[in-house]
N, C-alpha and C positions, 0 to 999 in steps of 0.2 A: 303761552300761558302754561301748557303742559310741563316745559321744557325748562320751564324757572319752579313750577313746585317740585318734579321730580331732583335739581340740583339742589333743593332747600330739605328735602327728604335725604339725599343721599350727607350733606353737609352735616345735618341731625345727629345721624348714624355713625361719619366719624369722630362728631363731636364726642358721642357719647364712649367710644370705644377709645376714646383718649381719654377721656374722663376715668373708666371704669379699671385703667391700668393700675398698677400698686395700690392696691385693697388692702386694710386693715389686714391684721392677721400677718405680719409681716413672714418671710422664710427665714431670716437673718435671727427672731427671736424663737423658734420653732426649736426642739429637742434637737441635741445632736448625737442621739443614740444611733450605735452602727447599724447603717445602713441596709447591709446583709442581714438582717436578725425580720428585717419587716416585706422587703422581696423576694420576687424569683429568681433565681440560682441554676448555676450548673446548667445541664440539657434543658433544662426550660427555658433559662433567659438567652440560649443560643438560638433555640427556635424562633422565640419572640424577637431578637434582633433587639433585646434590652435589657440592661442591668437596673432600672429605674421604673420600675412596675411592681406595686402591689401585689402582693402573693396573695392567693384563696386561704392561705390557714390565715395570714393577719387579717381580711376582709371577714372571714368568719367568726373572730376572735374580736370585731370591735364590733358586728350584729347583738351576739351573745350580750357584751358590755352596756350594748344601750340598752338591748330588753331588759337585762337585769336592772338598771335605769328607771326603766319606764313601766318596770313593776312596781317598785318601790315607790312609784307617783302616782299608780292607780289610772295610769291611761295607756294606751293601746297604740303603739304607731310604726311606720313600715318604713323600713331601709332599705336604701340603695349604696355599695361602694360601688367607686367606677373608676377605671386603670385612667392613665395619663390621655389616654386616647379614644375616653368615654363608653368603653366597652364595659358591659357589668361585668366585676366580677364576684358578686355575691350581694344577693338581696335577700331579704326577714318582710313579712307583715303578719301582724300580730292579729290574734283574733277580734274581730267586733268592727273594719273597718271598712269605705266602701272602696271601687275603683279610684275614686279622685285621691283620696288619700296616698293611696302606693303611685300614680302618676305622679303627683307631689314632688313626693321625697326623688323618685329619679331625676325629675326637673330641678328641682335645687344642687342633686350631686352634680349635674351637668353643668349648671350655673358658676356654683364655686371651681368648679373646673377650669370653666370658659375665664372667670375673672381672678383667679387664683387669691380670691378671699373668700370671706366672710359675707355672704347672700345678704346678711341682716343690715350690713353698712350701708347698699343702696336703698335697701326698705324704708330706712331711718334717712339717708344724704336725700332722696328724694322725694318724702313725703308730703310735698306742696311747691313741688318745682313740676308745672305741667310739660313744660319745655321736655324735660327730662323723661315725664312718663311718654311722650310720645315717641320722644330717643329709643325707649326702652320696650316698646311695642314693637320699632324696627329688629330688632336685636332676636325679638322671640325668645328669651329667658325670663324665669319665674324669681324675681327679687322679692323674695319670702324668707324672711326669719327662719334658721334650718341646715342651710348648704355650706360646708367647711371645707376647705383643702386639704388634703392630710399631707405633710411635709413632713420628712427626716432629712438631717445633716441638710438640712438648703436645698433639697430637692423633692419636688415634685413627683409623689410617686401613685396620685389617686385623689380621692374626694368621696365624702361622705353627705348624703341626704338623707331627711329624716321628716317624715310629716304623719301627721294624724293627731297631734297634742295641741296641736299650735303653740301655745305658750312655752311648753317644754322641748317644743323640736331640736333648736338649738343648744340647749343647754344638756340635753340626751347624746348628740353628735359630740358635744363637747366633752362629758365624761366619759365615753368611750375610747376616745382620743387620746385622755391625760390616763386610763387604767391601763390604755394595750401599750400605747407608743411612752410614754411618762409625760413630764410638764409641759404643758403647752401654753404660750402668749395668752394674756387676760383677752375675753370676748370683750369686743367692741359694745362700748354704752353711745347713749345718745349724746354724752359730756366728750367721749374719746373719738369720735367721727367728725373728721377732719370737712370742711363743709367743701364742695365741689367748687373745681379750678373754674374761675369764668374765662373763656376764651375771647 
């Protein structure tokens, strides 16, 4: 009996880690400003052993963008960027929020990470697919409106998280995206969320 739920738990979990591949937010539609203008360079990306890593001035320079954001909406919320490799490299939270909030926003940068989309796609693809939320308890990510990938020229070079607003999380990540990096792909609506592959 053990031995047939834990194969039905693990079957879950690749289901759903097939499911969660090519997220919304595609790379192919993503800016293709030079690449160098948004990473680490020179002695740093030697050390790091990577030319495809978010820089601390770009990571600081889309913080800046969403609070400027998230003034102009009149709410308070806390960022996370985080390298390809889920390492912070620059977080903001803004006055007035508690601990869960700045956990949040980490968990969502990691999320969009993990599934190199758009957090909000699964919010929305699995909002009454219990199958799904239990896929999705295995996995241990927070599928909350919020978590973006930051992609230049088709690569992956970080992720951005954003919580304390709710309603404007994403839409905060989002403008700091299209002000630092320039145009980015339309956010995923409930009409553009492509509904999950049945296996």
């Amino acid at each position: 009996m053990q031995k047939k739920q834990n194969q039905r738990w693990m079957a879950l979990a690749v289901f759903a880690a097939a499911s969660f591949t090519g997220a919304a937010f595609p790379a192919s539609a993503q800016n293709t400003a030079s690449l160098d203008k948004f990473v680490i360079t020179g002695d740093a990306a030697k050390r790091a052993k990577t030319r495809t890593e978010i820089s601390g001035e770009t990571a600081e320079k889309l913080a800046k963008a969403c609070e400027a954001y998230a003034n102009e909406k009149h709410v308070s919320v806390a960022i996370f960027i985080v390298s390809p490799s889920g390492a912070v490299v620059h977080s903001h939270r803004m006055d007035g929020l508690g601990p869960i909030n700045v956990e949040t926003a980490q968990r969502k940068a990691l999320t969009a990470l993990y599934i190199r989309g758009a957090t909000s796609v699964y919010e929305k693809r699995y909002d009454t697919d219990l199958q799904a939320e239990v896929a999705r308890v295995m996995l241990d990510k927070y599928w909350v409106s919020g978590g973006l990938p930051i992609i230049v020229d088709d690569q992956l070079i970080g992720a951005i998280g954003v919580g304390g607003s709710r309603d404007d999380d994403e839409n905060c990540a989002y403008a700091a995206l299209t002000k630092v990096l320039g145009p980015q792909p339309p956010l995923p609506t409930t009409d553009n969320v492509p509904p999950r592959k049945k296996q």
